[in-house]
C-alpha positions in Angstrom: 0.0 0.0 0.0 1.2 3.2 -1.1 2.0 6.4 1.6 -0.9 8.4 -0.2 -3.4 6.1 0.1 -2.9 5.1 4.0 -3.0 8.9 4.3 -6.5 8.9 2.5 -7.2 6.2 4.9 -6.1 8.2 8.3 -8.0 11.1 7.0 -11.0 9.1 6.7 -11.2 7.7 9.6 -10.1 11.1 11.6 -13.3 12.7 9.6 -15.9 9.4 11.2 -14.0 10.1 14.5 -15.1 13.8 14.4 -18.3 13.4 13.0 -19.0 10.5 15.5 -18.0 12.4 18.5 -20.0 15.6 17.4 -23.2 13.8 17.2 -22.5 12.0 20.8 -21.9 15.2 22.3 -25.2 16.6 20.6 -27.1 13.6 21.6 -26.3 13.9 25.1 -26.7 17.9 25.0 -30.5 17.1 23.8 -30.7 14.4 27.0 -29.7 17.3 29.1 -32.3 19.3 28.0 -34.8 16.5 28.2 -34.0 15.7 31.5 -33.7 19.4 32.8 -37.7 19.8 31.6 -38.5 16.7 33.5 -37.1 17.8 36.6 -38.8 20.7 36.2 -42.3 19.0 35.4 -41.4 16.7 38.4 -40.7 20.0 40.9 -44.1 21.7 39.4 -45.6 18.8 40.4 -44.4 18.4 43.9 -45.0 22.1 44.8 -49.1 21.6 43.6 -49.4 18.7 46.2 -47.7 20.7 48.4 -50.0 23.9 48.1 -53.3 21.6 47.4 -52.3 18.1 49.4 -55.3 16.5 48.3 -55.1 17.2 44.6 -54.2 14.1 42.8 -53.7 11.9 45.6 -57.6 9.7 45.4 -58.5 8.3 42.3 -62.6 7.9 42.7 -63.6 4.5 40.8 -67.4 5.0 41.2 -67.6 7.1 37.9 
C-alpha cells in the first residue's frame, strides 16, 4: 500500500472520528435538556401537592 493512500485512509477515519464524536456530544446535549424539563415538570408537580395536598392523591372509581 502506497503512503498516499494510507493517508486517505487516516484522513477518513479522523473525519468518522469527528463526525462521531459531534453527534454524541449533541445527543447527550439534547438528553440534558430532556431531562432538565422533566425535573422541572417533576418540581411543578411536587410544589401543587404541596399547596393543594389533596389534589391528585384519590383516584374515585365510582364514575
Amino acid at each position: 500500500m502506497d503512503i498516499a493512500g494510507v493517508s486517505m485512509a487516516l484522513a477518513q477515519i479522523n473525519t468518522k472520528t469527528d463526525v462521531g464524536t459531534a453527534l454524541l456530544s449533541k445527543a447527550m446535549d439534547n438528553n440534558e435538556s430532556m431531562a432538565a424539563g422533566l425535573i422541572d415538570m417533576i418540581d411543578r408537580s411536587a410544589m401543587e401537592r404541596s399547596v393543594n395536598p389533596a389534589i391528585g392523591g384519590n383516584i374515585d372509581y365510582s364514575v
